[in-house]
C-alpha positions in Angstrom: 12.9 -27.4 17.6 10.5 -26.6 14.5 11.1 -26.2 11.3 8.1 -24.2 9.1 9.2 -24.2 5.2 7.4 -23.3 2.4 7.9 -23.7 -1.2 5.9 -21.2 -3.2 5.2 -20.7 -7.3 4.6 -17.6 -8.6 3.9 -16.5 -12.1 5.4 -12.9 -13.8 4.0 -13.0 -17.1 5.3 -9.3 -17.9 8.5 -10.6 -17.6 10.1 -11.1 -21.0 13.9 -11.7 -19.9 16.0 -12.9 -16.9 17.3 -10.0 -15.7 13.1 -8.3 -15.2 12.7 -11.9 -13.6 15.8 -11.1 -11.0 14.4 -7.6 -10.2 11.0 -9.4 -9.5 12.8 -12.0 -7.0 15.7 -9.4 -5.3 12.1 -7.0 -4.6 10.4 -9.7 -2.8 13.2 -11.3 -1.4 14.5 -8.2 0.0 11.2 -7.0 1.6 10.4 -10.5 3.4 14.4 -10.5 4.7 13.9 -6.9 6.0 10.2 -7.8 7.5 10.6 -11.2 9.2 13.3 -13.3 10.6 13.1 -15.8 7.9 15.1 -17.1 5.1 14.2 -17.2 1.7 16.0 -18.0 -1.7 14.6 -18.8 -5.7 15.1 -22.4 -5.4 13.8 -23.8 -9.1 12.8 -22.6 -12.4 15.8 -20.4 -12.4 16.3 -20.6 -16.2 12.5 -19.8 -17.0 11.9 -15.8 -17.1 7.9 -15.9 -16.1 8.2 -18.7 -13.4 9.1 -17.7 -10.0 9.7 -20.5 -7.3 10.6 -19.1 -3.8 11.6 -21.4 -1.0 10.9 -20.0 2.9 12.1 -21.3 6.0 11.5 -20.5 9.7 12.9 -22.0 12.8 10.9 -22.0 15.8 9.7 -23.2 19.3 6.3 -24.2 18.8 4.4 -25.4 15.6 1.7 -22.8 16.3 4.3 -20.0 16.1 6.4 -21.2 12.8 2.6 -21.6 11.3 2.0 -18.0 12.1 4.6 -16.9 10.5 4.7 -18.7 7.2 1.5 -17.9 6.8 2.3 -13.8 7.3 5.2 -14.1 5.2 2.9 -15.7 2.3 -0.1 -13.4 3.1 2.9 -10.2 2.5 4.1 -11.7 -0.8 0.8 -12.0 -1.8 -0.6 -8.8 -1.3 2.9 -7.3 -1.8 3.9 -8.9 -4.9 2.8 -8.1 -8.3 3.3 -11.8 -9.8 0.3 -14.2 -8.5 0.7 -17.5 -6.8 -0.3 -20.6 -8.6 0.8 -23.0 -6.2 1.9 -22.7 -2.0 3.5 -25.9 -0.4 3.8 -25.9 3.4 5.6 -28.1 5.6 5.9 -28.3 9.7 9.3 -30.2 11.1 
């Protein structure tokens, strides 16, 4: 068994309270949970209204195949999203 995570940062400067910093986070979550068989939850900065930490996780059989798909699910919130990543740590188990 292999465990792909991901922890990434995002920044939403336009967003100027909590609750435009949830509709950010519930967008994105919502699309990656509807496109891939992944899980995905904010996991810091939860009290901060421009800071956007996202925490991904895959399970898999090979470590080619939990790669892959981290890197699609990042490569969608990137292109996706209109915050921008400052930061993207990846881990294989």
């Amino acid at each position: 068994m292999v465990i792909a995570t991901a922890k990434i940062n995002l920044k939403a400067d336009w967003c100027h309270s909590l609750k435009e910093k949830r509709m950010v986070v519930n967008k994105i979550i919502d699309k990656v949970t509807n496109k891939f068989n992944v899980s995905i939850s904010e996991v810091e900065d939860m009290d901060l209204h421009n800071s956007i930490v996202l925490g991904i996780a895959s399970v898999s059989n090979s470590t080619a195949h939990g790669d892959s798909v981290i890197q699609k699910v990042l490569n969608y919130i990137e292109n996706t999203t209109e915050a921008y990543i400052t930061n993207i740590e990846t881990e294989i188990l």
